[in-house]
N, C-alpha and C positions, 0 to 999 in steps of 0.2 A: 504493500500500500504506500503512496506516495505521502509524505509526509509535511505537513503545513504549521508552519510556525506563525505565531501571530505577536508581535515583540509588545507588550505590554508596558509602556511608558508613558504618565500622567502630567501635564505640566500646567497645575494649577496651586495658586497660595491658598484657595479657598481647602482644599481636600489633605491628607497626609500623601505622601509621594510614595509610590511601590512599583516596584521593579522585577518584571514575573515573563513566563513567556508561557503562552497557550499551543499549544499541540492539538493537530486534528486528533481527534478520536478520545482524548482527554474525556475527562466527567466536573464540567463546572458545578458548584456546590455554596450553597449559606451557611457557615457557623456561626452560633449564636452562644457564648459563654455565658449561662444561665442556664435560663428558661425562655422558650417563646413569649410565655404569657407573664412574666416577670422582668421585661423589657432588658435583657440581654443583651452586650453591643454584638454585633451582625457584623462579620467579615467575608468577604466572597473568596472560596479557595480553589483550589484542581487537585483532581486525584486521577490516578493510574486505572483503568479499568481491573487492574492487577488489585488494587487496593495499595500497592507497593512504595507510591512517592508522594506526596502530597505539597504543596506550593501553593502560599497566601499570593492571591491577586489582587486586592481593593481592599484597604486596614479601614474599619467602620469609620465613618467620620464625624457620626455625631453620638454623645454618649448614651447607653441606656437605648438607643434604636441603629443605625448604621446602612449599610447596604446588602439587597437581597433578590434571587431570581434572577442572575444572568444570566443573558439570549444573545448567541451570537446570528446574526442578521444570514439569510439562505449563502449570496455569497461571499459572507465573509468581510462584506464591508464596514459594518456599525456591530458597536456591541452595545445594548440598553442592560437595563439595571433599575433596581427600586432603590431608594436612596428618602434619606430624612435631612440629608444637605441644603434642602431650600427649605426650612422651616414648615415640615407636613410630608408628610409619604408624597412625593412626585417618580418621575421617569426622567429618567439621565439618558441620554446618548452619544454616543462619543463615537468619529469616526476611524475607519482602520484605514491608512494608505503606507503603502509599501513597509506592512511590518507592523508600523508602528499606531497606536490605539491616540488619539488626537485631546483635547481638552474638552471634559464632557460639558453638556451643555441642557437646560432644564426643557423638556418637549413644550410645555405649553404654560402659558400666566396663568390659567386658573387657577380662583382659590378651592375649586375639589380637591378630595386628594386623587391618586391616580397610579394606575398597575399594569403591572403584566402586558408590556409590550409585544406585539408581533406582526412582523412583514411577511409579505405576500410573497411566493417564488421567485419576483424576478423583484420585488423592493420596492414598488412602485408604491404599495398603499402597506400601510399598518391600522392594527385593531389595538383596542388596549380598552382597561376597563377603569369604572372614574366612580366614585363616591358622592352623587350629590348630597350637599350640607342640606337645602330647601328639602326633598322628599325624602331625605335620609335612606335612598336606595341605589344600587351597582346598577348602572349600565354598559353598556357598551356603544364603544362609539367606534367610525369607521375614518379614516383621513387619507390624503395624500401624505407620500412620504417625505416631503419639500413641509409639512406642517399646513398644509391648507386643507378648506371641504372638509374640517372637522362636523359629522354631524352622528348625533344618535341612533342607531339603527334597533334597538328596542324600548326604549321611551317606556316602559312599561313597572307598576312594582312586581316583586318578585324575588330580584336578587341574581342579575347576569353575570356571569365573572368567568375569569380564566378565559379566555377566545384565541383561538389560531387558524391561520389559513387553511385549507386543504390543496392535495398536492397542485390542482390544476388555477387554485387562486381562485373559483367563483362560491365559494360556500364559506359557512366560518362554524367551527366547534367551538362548544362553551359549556360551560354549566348554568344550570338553570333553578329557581328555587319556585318560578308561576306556577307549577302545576301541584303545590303541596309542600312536595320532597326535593331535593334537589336530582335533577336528571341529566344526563347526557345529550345534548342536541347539537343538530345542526341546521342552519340556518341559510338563506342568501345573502347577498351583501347590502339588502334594503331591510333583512332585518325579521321577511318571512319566514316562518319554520317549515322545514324540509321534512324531518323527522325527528322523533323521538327515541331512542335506543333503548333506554332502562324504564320507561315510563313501565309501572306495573305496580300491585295491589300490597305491596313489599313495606311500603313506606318505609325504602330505605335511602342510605345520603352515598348517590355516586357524583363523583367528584374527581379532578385534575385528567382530565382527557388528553389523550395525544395520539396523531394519528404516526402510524406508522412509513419510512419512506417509499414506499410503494402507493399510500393514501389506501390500502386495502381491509387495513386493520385498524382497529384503535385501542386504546391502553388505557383503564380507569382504575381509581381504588375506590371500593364501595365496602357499605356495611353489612350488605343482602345474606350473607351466611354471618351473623352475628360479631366476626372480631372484624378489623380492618384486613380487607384484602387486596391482591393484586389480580384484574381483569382482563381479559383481552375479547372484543367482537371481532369476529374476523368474517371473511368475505363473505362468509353466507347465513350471516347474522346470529349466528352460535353467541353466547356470553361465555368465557370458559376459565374458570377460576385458577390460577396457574399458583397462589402460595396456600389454599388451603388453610388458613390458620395455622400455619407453621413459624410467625415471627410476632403476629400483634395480640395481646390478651383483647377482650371483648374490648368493643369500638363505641360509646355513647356518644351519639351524634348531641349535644346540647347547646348549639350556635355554631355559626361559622366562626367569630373569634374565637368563643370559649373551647372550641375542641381543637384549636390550631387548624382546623381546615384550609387557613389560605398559606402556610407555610410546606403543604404536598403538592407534591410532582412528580410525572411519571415525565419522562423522555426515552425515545428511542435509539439504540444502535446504531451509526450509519449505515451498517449493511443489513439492519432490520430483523437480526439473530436475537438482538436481547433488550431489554428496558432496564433504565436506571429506574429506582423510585427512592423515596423515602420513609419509613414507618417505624411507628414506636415499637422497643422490643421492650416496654413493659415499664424503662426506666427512662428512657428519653428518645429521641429520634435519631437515625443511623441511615445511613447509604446503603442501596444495595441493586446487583445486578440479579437476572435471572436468564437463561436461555430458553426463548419461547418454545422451544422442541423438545428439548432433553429436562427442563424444569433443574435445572442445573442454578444450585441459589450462592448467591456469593456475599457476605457482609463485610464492605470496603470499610467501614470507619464504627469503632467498639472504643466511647469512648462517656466522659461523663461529661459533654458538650450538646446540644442538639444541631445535629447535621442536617436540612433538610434543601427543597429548593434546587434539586440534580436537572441539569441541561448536559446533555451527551453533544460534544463540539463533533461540527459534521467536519 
């Protein structure tokens, strides 16, 4: 496999200065020294698919909160980030040219707060989800990737979060809380739903969707067999339970902050053999791969920090 380096160097007095270099096929990562919910300072790391090397990318910059959920952009040009560096959860983005990661910059003035960044396959638009203060609910919103034709494409309560493109750019996965429970969907880009995936009588909380790089599968963790698990739909709409309750004790969905729900993440492979996620093994939250074939479980980081927040760099 050809190997890509992305030379990680920050040049700004507002943030602490770190000096890192990302590798394709790396597993970007949040540590949080605490607790999630004990406001923790939040540093962005990389670790080895091996579990074998690990490397601070971004030292948290504000106390008590920091930065979280690195995305590196499809090619490789921007890298976004949750950050409390502009006074309130925003979205950082910073560009990559020849190597080097440029001086990040705040996506948008509002006073929402705002998350989880993601562009379309060739860059041209981004989804990201916003906190309004006034209806005190997530939506999502759709823009040009220049920051213009920000507009909301579900306007509705509920509770929309988490959103990424699919592989051909005309649909956007998310989670959804309209129908009850939180569920799996996908949408167009004005915001219609396509379908439902988990929608079912379960009232259970599926959540951190990702489609796989073929766009044929998708990757959830849900609470539907009782403890937190890890999911896969695949092309012929099977749901197929791949950890079994073999890493999380039972999973009580009690809010999306209070159960940590917006600190998991599932990410894909590049070559679509395994998923990164994140899940509590009972005492805090830890990395881990799986191989979707062989159910082959790997735990990268055993530690007494909370690891969460895994993007597999393509």
């Amino acid at each position: 496999m050809r190997k890509r380096f992305l030379l990680v160097t920050f040049f700004s007095l507002s943030m602490t200065v770190c000096f890192s270099q990302i590798e394709a096929n790396k597993i970007m990562f949040s540590r949080c020294k605490g607790t999630l919910l004990k406001g923790g300072n939040i540093d962005i790391m990389t670790i080895d698919p091996s579990g074998e090397k690990e490397s601070l990318i971004i030292k948290g910059t504000v106390p008590n909160r920091g930065e979280y959920n690195a995305y590196s952009s499809p090619k490789g040009n921007f890298l976004s980030f949750n950050t409390y560096r502009y006074s309130g959860w925003k979205i950082a983005i910073a560009p990559i040219k020849i190597g080097t990661v440029g001086n990040p910059t705040k996506f948008t003035n509002s006073s929402d707060y705002e998350y989880n960044l993601s562009w379309s396959p060739d860059e041209s638009k981004v989804v990201f989800q916003v906190f309004n203060w006034n209806s005190n609910d997530q939506d999502i919103y759709i823009a040009n990737a220049d920051r213009t034709n920000m507009t909301n494409i579900t306007n509705q309560m509920g509770g929309d979060r988490t959103p990424s493109f699919s592989k051909d750019g005309k649909s956007v996965l998310f989670t959804t809380g309209r129908y009850g429970s939180y569920d799996i969907c996908l949408m167009d880009l004005k915001g219609n739903i396509i379908k439902n995936y988990t929608q079912d009588n379960l009232r259970s909380h599926d959540f951190a969707p990702s489609f796989s790089p073929d766009g044929e599968k998708i990757s959830f963790l849900s609470n539907r067999d009782k403890h937190c698990d890890l999911y896969i739909i695949d092309k012929n709409n099977e749901i197929i339970n791949l950890t079994e309750g073999k890493i999380s004790p039972p999973f009580i969905f009690n809010g999306w902050s209070e159960s940590a729900s917006w600190g998991y993440k599932t990410s894909w492979s590049p070559d679509g053999s395994s998923i990164a996620f994140c899940m509590s093994d009972g005492n805090d939250l830890e990395i881990y791969t799986i191989n979707i074939e062989t159910k082959e479980l790997r735990k990268l980081t055993d530690n007494d920090y909370d690891d969460f927040s895994p993007f597999w760099v393509k």
